[in-house]
C-alpha positions in Angstrom: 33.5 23.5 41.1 33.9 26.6 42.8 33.7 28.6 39.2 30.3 26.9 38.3 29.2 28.4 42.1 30.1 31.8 41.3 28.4 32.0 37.6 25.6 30.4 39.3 25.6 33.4 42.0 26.3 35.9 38.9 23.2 34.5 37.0 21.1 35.3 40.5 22.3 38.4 40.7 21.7 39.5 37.0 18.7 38.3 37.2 17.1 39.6 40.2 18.4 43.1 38.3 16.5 42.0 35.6 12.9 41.9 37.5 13.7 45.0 39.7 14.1 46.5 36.5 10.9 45.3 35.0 8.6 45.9 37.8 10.5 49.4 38.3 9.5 50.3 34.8 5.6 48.8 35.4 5.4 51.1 38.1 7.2 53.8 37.1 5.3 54.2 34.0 2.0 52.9 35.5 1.7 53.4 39.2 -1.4 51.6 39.7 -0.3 48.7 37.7 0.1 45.9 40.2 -2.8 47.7 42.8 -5.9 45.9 43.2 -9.3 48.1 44.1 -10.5 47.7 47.6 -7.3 46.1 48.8 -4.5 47.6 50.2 -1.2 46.2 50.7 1.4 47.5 52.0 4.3 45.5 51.3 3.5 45.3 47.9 3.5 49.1 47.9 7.1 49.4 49.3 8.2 46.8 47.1 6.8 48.8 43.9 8.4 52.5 45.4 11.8 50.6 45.9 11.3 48.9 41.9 10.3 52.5 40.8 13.5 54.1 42.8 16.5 52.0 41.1 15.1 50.3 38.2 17.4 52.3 36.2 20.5 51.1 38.0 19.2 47.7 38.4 18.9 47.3 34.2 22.0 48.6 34.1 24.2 46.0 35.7 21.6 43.3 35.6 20.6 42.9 32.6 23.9 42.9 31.1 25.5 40.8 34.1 22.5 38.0 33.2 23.8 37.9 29.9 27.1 37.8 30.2 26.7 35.2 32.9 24.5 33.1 31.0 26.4 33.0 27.7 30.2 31.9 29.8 28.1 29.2 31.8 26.9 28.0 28.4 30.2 27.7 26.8 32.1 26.3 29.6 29.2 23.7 30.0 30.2 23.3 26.4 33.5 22.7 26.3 33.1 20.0 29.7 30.6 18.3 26.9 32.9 18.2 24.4 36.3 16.5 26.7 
């Protein structure tokens, strides 16, 4: 039980990498990109910098993390399937 917590936790983290990553490289490449005209909001704007600041990082170990995560959680629900 306490294995299937800690891929679950893995697959959380790895993901969440994932998204920083994505929206990093939205708004690195496209600062406007998630901006809408006459509004302001500043959250959103922090949000976005902090994206654009470690979206390299956060691909780096996330994405890989999710995957790896993803594909041991698949086999060991696999082999419980299979006994």
């Amino acid at each position: 039980m306490k294995a299937r917590k800690t891929g679950a936790v893995c697959i959380f983290i790895g993901l969440l990498g994932t998204v920083i990553f994505a929206v990093g490289l939205i708004c690195a490449r496209n600062p406007a990109a998630f901006t809408v005209k006459y509004r302001y909001d500043y959250t959103l704007e922090r949000f976005c910098a902090f994206c654009a600041d470690w979206w390299l990082p956060a691909g780096i170990i996330g994405i890989p993390l999710f995957l790896i995560s993803l594909i041991i959680s698949l086999v060991r629900e696999s082999k419980e399937k299979k006994s």
